[in-house]
N, C-alpha and C positions, 0 to 999 in steps of 0.2 A: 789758116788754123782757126777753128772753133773751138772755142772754150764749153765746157761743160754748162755754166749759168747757174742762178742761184737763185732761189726764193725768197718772197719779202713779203712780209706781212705787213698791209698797210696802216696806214692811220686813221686814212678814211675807213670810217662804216659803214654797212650798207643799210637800205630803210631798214629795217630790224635792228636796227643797232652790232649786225653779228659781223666780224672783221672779214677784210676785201683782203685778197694775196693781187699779186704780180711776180713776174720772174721777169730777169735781166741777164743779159751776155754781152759780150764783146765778138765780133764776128771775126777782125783780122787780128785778134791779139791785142796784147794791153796798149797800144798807142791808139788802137781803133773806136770810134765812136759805139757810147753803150750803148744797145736798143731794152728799152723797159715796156713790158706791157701790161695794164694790169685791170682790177675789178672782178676779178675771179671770186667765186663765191665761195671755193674752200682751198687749203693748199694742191689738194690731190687736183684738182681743176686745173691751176696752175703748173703742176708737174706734169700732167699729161699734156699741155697745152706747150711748154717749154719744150716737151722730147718732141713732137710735133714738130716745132722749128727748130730744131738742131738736126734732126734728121731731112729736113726739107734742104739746110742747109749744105749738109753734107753729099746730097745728091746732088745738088746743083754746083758743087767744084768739085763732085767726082772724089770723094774720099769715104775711102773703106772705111768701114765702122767696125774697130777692131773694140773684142771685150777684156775688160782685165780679167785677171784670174777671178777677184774678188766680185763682178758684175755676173761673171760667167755661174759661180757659186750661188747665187744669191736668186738668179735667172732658174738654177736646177732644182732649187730647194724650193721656190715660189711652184713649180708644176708636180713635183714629189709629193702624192695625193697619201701621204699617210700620216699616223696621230703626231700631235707635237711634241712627243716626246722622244719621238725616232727623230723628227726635223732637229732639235737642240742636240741629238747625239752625232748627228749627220756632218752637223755644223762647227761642233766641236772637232772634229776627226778631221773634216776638209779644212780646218783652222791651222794644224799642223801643215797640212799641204804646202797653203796659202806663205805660212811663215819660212819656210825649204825654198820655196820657190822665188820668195822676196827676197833671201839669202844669195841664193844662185845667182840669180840678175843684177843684184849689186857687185857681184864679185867679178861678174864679166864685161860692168862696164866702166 
């Protein structure tokens, strides 16, 4: 099991004085050792740098990369090339979805 991972904004600075990220996970689950890697010069660095090895990881013991609803949504509306005020209607409406569909799935498990 791979965990998702989390961003951390460091303490350290960098010469500029402007803040370092890193992001951290657990590879086998919460009894597994955390790997932290860090000195990223913005968050977004480290976020693309994070899906990077989750995705490395997940190829390498062969696990599907299934989307939530909510990833899947968010995935549609990021490439949905119109003004934002269609995007926040979009997202409002697929909100309902979202929440129908959190319902269901609770109910069936």
């Amino acid at each position: 099991m791979v965990q998702q991972g989390q961003l951390i904004e460091l303490t350290r600075r960098g010469r500029g004085g402007e803040p370092l990220w890193a992001y951290r996970f657990r590879a086998g689950g919460r009894g597994s050792k955390r790997v932290q890697r860090g000195g990223f010069a913005s968050e977004q660095d480290a976020r693309e740098a994070l899906e990077r090895e989750l995705e490395r990881l997940r190829r390498e013991r062969r696990i599907a990369r299934r989307l939530t609803l909510a990833e899947l949504v968010e995935t549609y509306l990021a490439q949905h090339g119109v003004q934002p005020v269609t995007i926040e209607k979009l997202r409002y409406l697929l909100s309902k979805a979202r929440r129908r569909y959190s319902a269901i799935e609770r109910s069936a498990s």
